[in-house]
C-alpha positions as CSV (number, residue, x, y, z in Angstrom):
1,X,110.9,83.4,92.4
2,X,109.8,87.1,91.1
3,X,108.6,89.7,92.5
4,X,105.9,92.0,91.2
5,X,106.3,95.0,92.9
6,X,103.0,97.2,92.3
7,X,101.3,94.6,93.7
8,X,104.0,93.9,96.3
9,X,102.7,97.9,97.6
10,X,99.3,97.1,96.9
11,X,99.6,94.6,99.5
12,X,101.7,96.4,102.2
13,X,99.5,98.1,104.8
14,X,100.2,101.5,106.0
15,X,97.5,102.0,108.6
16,X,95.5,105.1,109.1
17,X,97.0,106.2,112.2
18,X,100.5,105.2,111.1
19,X,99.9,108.0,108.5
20,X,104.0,109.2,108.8
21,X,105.3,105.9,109.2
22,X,107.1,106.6,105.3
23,X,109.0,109.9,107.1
24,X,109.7,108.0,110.0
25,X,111.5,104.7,108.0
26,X,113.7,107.5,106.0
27,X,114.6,108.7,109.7
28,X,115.2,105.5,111.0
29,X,117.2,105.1,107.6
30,X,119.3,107.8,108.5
31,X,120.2,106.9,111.8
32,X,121.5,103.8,111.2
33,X,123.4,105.0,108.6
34,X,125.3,107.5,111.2
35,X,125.7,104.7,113.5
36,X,127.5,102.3,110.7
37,X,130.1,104.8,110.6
38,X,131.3,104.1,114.2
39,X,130.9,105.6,117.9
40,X,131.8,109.0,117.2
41,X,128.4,110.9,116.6
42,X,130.0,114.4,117.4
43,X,129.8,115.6,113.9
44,X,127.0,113.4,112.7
45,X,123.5,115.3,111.9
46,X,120.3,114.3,110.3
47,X,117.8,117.4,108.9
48,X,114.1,117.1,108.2
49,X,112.3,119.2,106.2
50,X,109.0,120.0,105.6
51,X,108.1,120.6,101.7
52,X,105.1,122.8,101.2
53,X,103.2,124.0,98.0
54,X,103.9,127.2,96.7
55,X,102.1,130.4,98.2
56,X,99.0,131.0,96.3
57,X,97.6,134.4,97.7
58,X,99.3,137.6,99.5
59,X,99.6,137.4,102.8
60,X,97.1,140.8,103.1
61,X,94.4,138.6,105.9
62,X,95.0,139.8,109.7
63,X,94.3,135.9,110.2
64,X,97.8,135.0,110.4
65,X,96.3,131.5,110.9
66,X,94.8,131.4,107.3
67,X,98.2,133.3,105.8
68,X,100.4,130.5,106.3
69,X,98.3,127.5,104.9
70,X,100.5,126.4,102.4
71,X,99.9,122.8,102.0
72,X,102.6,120.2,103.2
73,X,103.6,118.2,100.0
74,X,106.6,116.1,100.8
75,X,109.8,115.8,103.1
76,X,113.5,115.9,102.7
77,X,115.7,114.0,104.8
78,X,119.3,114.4,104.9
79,X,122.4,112.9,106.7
80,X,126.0,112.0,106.6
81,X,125.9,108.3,107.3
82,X,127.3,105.4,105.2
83,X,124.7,106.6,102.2
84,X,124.0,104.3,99.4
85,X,127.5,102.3,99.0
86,X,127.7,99.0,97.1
87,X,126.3,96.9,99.8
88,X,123.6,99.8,100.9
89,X,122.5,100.0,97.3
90,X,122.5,96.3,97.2
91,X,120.2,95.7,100.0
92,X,117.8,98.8,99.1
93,X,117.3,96.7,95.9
94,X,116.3,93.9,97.7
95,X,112.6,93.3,99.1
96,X,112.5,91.8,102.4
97,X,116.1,92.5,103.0
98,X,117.9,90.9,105.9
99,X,120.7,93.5,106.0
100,X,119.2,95.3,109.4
101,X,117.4,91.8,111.3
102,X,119.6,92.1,114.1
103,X,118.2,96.1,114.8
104,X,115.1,95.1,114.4
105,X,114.6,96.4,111.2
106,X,112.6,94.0,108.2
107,X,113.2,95.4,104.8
108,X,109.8,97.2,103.6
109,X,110.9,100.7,104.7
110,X,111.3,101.8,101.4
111,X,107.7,100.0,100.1
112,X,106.1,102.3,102.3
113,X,107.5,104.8,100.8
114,X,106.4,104.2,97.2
115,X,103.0,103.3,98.7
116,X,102.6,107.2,99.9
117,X,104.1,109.4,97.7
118,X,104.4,109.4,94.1
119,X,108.0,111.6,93.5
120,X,111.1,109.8,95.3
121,X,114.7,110.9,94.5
122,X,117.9,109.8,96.4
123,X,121.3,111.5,95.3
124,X,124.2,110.0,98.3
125,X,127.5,110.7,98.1
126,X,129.7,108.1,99.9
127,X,133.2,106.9,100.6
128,X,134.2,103.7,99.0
129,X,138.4,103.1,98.2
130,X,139.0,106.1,100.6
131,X,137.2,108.4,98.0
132,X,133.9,110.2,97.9
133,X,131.6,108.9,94.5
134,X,128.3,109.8,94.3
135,X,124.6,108.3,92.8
136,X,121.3,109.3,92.6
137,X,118.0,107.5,91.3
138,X,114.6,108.3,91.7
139,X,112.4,105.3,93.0
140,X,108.9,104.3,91.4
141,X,106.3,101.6,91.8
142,X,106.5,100.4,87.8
143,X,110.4,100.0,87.4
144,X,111.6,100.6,91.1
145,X,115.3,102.3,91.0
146,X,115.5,104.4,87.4
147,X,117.8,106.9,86.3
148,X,120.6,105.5,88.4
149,X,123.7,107.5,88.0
150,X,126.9,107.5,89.4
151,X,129.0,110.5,89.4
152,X,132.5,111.6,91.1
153,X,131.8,115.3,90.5
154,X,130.9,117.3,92.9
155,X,131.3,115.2,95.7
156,X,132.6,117.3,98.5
157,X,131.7,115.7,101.6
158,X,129.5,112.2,102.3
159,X,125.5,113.0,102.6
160,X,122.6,111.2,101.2
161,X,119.5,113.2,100.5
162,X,116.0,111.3,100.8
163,X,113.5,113.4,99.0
164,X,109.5,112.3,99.5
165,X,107.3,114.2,97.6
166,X,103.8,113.9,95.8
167,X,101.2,112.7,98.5
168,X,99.2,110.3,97.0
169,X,95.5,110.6,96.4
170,X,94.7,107.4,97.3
171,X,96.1,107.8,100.8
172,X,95.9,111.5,101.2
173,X,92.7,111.9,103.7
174,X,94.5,109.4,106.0
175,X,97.3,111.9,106.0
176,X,95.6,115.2,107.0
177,X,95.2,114.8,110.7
178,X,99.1,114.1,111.0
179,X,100.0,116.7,108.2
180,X,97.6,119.4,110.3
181,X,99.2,118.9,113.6
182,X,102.9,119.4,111.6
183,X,101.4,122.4,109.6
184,X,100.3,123.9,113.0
185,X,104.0,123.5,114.5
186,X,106.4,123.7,111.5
């Protein structure tokens, strides 16, 4: 069986008011990556950030409301779980995955992903053979992972970086209602 994947996005719904369900699944992501490394969670993190535009006038307006409307282009997550090992890598490749069933989780996280934002990049440095190697790929709707490369340079300490950027204009007005109550608070 094959799988066309444009049209396996075209067909996955990402409702209106589930508008940051993409962030969320890179979240999720994350946390069960912490948790495959065991019990200990004391030194464990996950960051999300907010990518905005560029600033395109001088904050010279009393409004400090109207200074700081930079617009919210993308997210970054980042975390120190397993990353993108062999088996990781593996199941990301793989629609419909059954790697996560038992938490719950059913393998589109990613297909959500591609169906809200045009610019995806991973680089995750992980431990496999009791040494840190690293990869990074950037993830599209055409080819799905391109550019993969491995590397064993700079790899100083296990963290995978999830970077979502480049809203799409196809779904964009479903995301300013969400992206205006983060923009009021972040």
């Amino acid at each position: 069986m094959r799988t066309n994947l444009s049209g396996r996005i075209r067909n996955t719904s990402l409702p209106e008011n589930h508008a940051l369900l993409p962030l969320f699944e890179a979240i999720v992501n994350s946390i069960h990556s912490i948790e495959e490394i065991g019990n200990d969670f004391s030194s464990s993190y996950i960051i999300i950030s907010v990518i905005r535009s560029e600033q395109t006038a001088l904050p010279l307006e009393e409004d400090t409301e109207k200074q700081n409307k930079t617009q919210i282009i993308g997210f970054k997550v980042i975390d120190n779980g397993t990353g993108f090992n062999d088996h990781n890598l593996q199941s990301f490749e793989t629609l419909d995955s059954d790697n996560k069933r038992e938490k719950g989780c059913r393998g589109v996280g990613r297909l959500l992903w591609l169906k809200a934002f045009d610019d995806i990049k991973v680089r995750s440095i992980y431990e496999a053979d009791k040494e840190l190697k690293g990869r990074e790929f950037s993830f599209d709707t055409v080819e799905g992972i391109k550019e993969l490369r491995n590397f064993q340079d700079d790899c100083a300490k296990r963290e995978t970086i999830v970077e979502l950027k480049g809203v799409k204009k196809t779904i964009k007005l479903m995301f300013l209602e969400p992206y205006n109550l983060l923009q009021k608070h972040y």
